[in-house]
C-alpha positions as CSV (number, residue, x, y, z in Angstrom):
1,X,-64.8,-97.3,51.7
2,X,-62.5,-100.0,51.8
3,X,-64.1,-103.5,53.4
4,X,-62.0,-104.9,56.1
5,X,-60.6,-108.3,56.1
6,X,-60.4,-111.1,58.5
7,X,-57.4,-112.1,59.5
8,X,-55.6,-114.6,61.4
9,X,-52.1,-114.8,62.6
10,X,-49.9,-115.7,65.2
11,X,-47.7,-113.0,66.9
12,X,-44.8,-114.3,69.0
13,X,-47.0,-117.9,69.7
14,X,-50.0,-116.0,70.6
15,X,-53.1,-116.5,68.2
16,X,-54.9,-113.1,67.2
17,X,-57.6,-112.3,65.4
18,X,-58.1,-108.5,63.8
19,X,-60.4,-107.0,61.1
20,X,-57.9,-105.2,59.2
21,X,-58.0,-102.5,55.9
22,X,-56.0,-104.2,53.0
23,X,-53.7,-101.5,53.0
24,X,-52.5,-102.0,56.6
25,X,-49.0,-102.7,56.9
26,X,-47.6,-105.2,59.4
27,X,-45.5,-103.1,60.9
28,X,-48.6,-100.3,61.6
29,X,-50.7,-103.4,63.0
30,X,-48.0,-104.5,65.5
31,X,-47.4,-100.7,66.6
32,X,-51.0,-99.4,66.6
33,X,-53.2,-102.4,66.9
34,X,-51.2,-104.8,69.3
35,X,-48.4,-102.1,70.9
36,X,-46.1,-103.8,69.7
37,X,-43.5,-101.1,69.6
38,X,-40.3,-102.8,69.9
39,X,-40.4,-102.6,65.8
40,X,-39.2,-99.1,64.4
41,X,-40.5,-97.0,61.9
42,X,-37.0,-95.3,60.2
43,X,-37.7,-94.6,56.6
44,X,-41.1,-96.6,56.2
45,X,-39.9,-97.4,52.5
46,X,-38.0,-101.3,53.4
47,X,-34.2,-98.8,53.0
48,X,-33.4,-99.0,57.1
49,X,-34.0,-102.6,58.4
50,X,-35.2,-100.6,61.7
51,X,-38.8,-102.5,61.4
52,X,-37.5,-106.2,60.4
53,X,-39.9,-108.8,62.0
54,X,-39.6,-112.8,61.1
55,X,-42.6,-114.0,59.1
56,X,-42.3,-117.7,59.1
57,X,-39.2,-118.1,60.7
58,X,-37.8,-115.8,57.7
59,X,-36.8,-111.6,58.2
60,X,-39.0,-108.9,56.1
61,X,-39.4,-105.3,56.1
62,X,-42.5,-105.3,58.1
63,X,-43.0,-101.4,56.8
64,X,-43.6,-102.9,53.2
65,X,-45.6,-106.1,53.8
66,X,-49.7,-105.7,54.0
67,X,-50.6,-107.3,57.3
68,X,-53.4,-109.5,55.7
69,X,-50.6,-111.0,53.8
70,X,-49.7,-113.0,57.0
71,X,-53.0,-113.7,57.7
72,X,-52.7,-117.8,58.8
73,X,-48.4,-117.3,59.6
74,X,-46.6,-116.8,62.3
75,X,-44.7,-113.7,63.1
76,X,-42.0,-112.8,65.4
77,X,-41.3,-109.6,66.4
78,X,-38.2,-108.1,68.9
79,X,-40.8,-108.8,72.1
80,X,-40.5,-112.4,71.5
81,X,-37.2,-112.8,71.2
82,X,-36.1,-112.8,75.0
83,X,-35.6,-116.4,76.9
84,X,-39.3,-117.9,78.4
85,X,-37.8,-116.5,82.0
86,X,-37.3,-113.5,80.2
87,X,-33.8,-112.9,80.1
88,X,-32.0,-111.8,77.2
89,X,-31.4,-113.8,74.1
90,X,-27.8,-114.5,73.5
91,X,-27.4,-111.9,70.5
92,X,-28.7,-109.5,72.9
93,X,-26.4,-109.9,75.6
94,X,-23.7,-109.9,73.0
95,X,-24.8,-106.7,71.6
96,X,-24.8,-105.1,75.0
97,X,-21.2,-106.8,75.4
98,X,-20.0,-105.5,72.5
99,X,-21.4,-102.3,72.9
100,X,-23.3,-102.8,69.0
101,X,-25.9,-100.1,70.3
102,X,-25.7,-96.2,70.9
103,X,-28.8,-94.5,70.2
104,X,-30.7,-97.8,70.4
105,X,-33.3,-97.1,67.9
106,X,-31.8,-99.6,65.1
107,X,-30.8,-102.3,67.4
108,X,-34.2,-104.1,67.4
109,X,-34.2,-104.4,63.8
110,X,-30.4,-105.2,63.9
111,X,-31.2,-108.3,66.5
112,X,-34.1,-109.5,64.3
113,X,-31.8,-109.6,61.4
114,X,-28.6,-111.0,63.3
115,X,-30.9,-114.0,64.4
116,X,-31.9,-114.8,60.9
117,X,-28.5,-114.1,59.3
118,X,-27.5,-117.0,62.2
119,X,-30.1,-119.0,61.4
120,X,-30.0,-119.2,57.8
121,X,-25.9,-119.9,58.1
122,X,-24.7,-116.7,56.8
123,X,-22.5,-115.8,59.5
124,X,-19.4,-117.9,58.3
125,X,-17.4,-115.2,57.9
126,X,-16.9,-111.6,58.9
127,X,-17.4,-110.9,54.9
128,X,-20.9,-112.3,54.8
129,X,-22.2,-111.2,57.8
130,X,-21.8,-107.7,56.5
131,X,-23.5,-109.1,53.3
132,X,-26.2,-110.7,55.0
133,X,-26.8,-107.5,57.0
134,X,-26.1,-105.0,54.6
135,X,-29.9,-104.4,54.3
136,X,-29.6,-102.8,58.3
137,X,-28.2,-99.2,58.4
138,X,-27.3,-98.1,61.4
139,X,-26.8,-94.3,61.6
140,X,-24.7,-93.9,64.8
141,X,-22.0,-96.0,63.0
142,X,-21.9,-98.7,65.6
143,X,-20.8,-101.3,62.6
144,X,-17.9,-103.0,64.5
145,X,-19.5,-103.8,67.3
146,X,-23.0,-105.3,65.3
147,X,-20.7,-107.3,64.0
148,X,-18.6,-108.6,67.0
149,X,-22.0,-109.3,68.5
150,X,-23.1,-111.6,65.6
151,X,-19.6,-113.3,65.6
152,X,-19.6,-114.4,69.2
153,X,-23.6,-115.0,69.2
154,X,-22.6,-117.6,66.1
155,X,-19.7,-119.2,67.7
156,X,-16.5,-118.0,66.4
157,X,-14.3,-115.8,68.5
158,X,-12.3,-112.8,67.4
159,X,-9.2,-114.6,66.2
160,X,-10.8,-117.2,64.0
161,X,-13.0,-114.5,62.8
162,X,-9.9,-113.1,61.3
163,X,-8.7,-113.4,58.0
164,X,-7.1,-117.0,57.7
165,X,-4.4,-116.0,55.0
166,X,-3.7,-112.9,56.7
167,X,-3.4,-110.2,59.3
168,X,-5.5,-107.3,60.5
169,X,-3.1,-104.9,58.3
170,X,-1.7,-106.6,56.2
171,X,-1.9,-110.0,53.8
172,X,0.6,-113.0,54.7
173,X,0.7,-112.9,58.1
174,X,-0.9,-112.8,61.3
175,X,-0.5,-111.7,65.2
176,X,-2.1,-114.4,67.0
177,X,-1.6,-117.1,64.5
178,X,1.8,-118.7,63.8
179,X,3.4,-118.1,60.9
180,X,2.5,-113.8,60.7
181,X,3.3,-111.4,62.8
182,X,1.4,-107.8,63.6
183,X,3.5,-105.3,61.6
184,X,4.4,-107.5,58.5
185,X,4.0,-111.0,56.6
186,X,5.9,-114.1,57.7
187,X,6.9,-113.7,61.5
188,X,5.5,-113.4,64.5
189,X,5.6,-111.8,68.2
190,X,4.6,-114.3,70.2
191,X,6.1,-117.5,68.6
192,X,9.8,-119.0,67.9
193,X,10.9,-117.8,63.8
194,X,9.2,-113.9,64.4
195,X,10.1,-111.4,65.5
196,X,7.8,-108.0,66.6
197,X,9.7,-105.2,64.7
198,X,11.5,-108.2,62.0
199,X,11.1,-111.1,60.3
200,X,12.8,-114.3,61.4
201,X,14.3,-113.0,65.2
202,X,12.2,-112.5,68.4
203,X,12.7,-110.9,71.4
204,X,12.1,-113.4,73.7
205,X,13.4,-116.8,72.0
206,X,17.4,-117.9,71.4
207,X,18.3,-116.4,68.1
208,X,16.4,-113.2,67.8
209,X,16.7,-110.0,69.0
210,X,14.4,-107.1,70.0
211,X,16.5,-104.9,67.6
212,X,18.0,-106.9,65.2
213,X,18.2,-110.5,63.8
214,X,20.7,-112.7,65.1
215,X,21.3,-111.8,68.7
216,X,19.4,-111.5,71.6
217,X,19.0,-108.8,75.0
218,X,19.0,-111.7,77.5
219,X,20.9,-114.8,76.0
220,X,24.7,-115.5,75.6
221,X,26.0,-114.2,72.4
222,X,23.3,-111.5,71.5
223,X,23.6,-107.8,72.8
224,X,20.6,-105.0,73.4
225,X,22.6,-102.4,71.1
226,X,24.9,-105.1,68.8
227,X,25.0,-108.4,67.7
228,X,27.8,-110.5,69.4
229,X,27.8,-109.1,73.1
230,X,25.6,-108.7,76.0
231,X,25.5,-106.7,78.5
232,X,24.7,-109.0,81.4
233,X,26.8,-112.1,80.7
234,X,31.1,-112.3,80.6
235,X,32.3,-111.9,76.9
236,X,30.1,-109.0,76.2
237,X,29.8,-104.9,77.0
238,X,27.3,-102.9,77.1
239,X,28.6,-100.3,74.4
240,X,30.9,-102.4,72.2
241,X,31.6,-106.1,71.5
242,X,34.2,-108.1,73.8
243,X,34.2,-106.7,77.0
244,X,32.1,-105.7,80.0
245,X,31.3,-103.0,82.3
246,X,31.1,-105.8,85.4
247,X,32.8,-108.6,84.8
248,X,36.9,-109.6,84.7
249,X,38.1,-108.4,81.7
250,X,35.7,-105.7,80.3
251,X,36.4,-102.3,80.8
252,X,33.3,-100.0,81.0
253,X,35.1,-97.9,78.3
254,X,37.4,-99.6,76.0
255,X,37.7,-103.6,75.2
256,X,40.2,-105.6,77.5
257,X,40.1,-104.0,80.9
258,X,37.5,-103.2,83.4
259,X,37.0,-100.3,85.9
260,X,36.7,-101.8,89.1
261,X,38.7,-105.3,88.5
262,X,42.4,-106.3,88.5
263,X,43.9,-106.1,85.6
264,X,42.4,-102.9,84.2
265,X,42.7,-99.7,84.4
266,X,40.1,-96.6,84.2
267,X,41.8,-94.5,81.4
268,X,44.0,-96.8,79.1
269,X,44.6,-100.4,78.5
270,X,45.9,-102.8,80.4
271,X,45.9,-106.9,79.0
């Protein structure tokens, strides 16, 4: 028979005492002995990150560690997490905002892990906090959300979490910084020099053109369908360069002559 040892710890700042058997692991203490149930059992082998506790202010597999091994050292488990008015912590409300959870049965062990990956300052960029969390599987897939949830819990938002060189897609550029754009390198959508379907023309700036470089749908001197001609403003048509359906000059047809004006004529051309 196995003699039982004394042990002292401190779980979630509350002292307790318990006569435990050597080969008691933390995790089994906190579930059976204190109901502590917040902390999962998944694969009871340290493989899942479903049962990670802080010992000391630092995450373990609680599955793995013998519970007199903390005897004299604080643990922390998913129950002491919440705010001293009970609230969520801020990682869990940003889980639940960035829906990081489905079946749920992870996400204690995820939190645990997030805070530490936070604390330690591993959580610089979207590249190490999947390294810093890689030990936390998550079987519902909910990856991109976990994530999210640790980027906004840490401080960065969604466009400096992005890659700085880069775009979502592709390398070079980017669609919310200047200088890239969201289909390809060097332009962008929402700023002057890009364009969203080209490189060096927008759609909304002098210059550039929804369709091509060079001329725009709603200046003077670009055209929706050609460069050189508009089809809202005198000196361009609407189907070929030089005239207009509407305005003294333009015929709707041909160049030179306009439907409904003097000086033009519906079927042929008149100066």
């Amino acid at each position: 028979m196995t003699s039982e040892v004394a042990t002292e710890l401190t779980v979630n700042g509350e002292a307790v005492r318990l006569d435990l058997d050597p080969r008691e692991s933390l995790l089994d203490v906190l579930r059976e002995r204190l109901g502590l149930t917040g902390s999962k059992k998944g694969c009871d082998h340290g493989q899942c990150g479903a049962c990670t506790v802080h010992l000391d202010g630092r995450r373990v597999v609680s599955c793995l560690l013998p519970a007199v091994q903390a005897n004299h050292r604080s643990v922390r488990t998913i129950e002491g997490v919440s705010g001293a008015d009970g609230g969520l912590h801020p990682l869990q409300q940003a889980f639940v905002d960035h829906d990081a959870l489905q079946c749920g049965y992870c996400t204690p062990g995820q939190v645990m892990s997030g805070l530490a990956c936070i604390a330690e300052g591993n959580a610089g960029d979207d590249d190490e906090i999947r390294e810093h969390m890689s030990g936390n599987l998550c079987r519902c897939g909910a990856y991109t959300g976990i994530l999210a949830a640790i980027r906004a819990a840490a401080g960065r938002s969604d466009e400096t979490a992005a890659k700085p060189e880069g775009m979502t897609g592709e390398p070079g550029g980017r669609a919310d910084e200047p200088g890239g754009r969201a289909d390809e390198p060097g332009g962008r959508a929402d700023e002057p020099g890009g364009r969203a379907d080209e490189p060096g023309g927008r759609a909304d700036e002098p210059g550039g053109r929804a369709d091509e470089p060079g001329g725009r749908a709603d200046e003077p001197g670009g055209r929706a369908d050609e460069p050189g001609g508009r089809a809202d403003e005198p000196g361009g048509r609407a189907d070929e360069p030089g005239g207009r359906a509407d305005e003294p000059g333009g015929r709707a047809g041909e160049p030179g002559g306009r439907a409904g004006e003097p000086g033009g004529a519906c079927g042929r051309r008149e100066g």
